[in-house]
Each structure stands twice: as C-alpha cells, then as structure tokens.
C-alpha positions as a Python dict, from the first residue, in 0.01 Angstrom:
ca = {
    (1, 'X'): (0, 0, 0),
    (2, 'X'): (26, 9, 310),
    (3, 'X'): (-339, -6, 450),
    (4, 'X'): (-568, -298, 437),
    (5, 'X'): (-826, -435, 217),
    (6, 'X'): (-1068, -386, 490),
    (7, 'X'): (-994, -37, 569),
    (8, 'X'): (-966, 47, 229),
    (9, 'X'): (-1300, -89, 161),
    (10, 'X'): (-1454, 100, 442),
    (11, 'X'): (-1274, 410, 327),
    (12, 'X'): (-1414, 367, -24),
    (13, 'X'): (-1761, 256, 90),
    (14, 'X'): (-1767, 645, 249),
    (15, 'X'): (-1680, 844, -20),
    (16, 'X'): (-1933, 650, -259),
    (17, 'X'): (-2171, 720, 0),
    (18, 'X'): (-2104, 1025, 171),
    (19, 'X'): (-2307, 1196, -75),
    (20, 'X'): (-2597, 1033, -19),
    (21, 'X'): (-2629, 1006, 415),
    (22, 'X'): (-2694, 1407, 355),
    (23, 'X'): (-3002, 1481, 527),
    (24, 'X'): (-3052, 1770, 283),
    (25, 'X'): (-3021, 1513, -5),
    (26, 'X'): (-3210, 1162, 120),
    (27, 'X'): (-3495, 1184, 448),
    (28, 'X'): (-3355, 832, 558),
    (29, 'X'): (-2956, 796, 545),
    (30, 'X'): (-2754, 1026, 775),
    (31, 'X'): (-2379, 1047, 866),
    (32, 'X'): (-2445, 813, 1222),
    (33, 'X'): (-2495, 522, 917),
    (34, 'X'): (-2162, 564, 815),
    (35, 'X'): (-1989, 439, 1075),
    (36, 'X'): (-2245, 91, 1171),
    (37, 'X'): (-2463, -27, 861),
    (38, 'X'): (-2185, 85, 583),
    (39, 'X'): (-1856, -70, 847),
    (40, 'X'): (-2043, -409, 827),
    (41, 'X'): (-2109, -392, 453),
    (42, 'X'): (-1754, -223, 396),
    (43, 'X'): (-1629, -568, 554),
    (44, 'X'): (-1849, -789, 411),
    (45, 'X'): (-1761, -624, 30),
    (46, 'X'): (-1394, -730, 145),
    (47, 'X'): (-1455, -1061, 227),
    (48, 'X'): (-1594, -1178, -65),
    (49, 'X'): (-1364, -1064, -305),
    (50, 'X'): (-1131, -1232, -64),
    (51, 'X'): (-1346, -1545, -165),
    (52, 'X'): (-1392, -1496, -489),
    (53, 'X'): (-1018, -1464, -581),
    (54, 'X'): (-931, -1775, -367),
    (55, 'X'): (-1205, -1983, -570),
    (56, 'X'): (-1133, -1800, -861),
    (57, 'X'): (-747, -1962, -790),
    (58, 'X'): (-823, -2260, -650),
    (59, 'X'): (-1029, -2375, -974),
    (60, 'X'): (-729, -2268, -1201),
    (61, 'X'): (-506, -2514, -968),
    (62, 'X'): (-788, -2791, -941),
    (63, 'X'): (-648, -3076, -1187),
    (64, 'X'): (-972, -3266, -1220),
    (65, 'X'): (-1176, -3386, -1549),
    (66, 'X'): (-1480, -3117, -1457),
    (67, 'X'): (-1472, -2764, -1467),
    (68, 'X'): (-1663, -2589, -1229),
    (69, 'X'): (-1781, -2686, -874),
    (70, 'X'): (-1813, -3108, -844),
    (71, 'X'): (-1876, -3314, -556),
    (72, 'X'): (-1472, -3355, -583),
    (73, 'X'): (-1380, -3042, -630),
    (74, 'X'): (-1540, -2902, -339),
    (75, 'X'): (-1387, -3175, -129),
    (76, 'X'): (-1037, -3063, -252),
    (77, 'X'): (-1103, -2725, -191),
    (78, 'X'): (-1234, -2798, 164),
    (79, 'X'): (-869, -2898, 281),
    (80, 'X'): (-726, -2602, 92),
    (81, 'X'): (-999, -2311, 134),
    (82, 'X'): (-809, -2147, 435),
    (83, 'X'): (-476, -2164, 218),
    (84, 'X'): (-643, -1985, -75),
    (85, 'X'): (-784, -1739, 124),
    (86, 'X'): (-473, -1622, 285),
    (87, 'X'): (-284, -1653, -26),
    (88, 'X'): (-603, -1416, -159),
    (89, 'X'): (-604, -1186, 111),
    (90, 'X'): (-227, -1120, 108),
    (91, 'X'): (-229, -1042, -260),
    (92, 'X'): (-560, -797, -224),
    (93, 'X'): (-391, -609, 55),
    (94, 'X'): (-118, -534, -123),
    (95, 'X'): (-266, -528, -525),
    (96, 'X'): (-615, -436, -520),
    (97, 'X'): (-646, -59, -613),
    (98, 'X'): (-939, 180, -564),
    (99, 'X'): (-1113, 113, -917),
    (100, 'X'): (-1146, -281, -832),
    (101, 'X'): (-1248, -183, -449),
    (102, 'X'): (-1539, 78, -651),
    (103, 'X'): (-1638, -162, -900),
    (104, 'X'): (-1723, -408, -629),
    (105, 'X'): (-1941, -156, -465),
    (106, 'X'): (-2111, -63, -757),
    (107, 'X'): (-2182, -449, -826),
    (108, 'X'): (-2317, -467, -461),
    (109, 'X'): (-2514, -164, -495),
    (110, 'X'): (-2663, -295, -784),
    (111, 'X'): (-2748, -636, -608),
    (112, 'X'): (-2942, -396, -392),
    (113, 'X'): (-3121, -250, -643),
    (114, 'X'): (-3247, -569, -787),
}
C-alpha cells in the first residue's frame, strides 16, 4: 500500500465516524471534530498497535526463563524498544489492512464505552 498507517488510520477513523458528527443525527459531534479530536485519536489508534506488535515481537524473541514482562525483560527490551518499533511500523505500513485498522477502532470505541 502505498499510504501510511497513520493516514490510513485517520482515513478509517472518518468513515466509522462520519455518520455520527451529523448534526441531524447526534446534538454534540459535528464535521469541525473530524479533523482535531478524531486526527489525535486517529494517531494515537496507530501508535499503539505500533506498540503492541513490537512487544508482541519482542516477547517472542526474549530468550529468558519468564514469560511475560520481568524486571529483565523490560531491561532487554529498553535497549531494543526503538528497533521493534521500527521493525513494527515498517511491517504495519505496508501489511495492516482496513479490517485490522476497524477492529482497533471498534476495541477503542469500546474502551470508551466502558
């Protein structure tokens, strides 16, 4: 593909909500709040499934006797975290497809809701 993660997520984050920031449908969203509020969340949505897929790695490559985050661990992944992360971000730009980016809004959105 040959757009972002980033601008993908933004692009996704305004179709799921485009419905919604109607002033005929909802008396508190409008279109202005796609491009501020939902840019920053868009970005944020990206980021951590940047994160999560570099942990999500890093533990698979971690060689120590404990699964899981241990004082050691988290040490090792210290040094490494900016390597994962670019090795993450890389792989999302060019593999992540529209059902992961909507499934991670939808688990956002239902953070919300909690």
């Amino acid at each position: 593909m040959s757009k972002s993660l980033k601008s993908r997520c933004i692009r996704r984050w305004k179709v799921q909500m485009r419905p919604v920031c109607d002033s005929k449908v909802s008396p508190h969203w409008r279109k202005y709040h796609l491009r501020g509020f939902l840019r920053s969340v868009a970005l944020t949505t990206a980021d951590c499934m940047v994160e999560k897929m570099a942990e999500d790695n890093a533990k698979f490559d971690y060689q120590g006797n404990e699964r899981g985050w241990s004082p050691e661990f988290s040490a090792w992944y210290r040094e490494r975290r900016e390597q994962y992360r670019k090795e993450a971000l890389d792989f999302l730009n060019v593999e992540a497809t529209s059902d992961e980016i909507d499934e991670e809004i939808n688990n956002e959105l239902e953070a919300w809701n909690d």
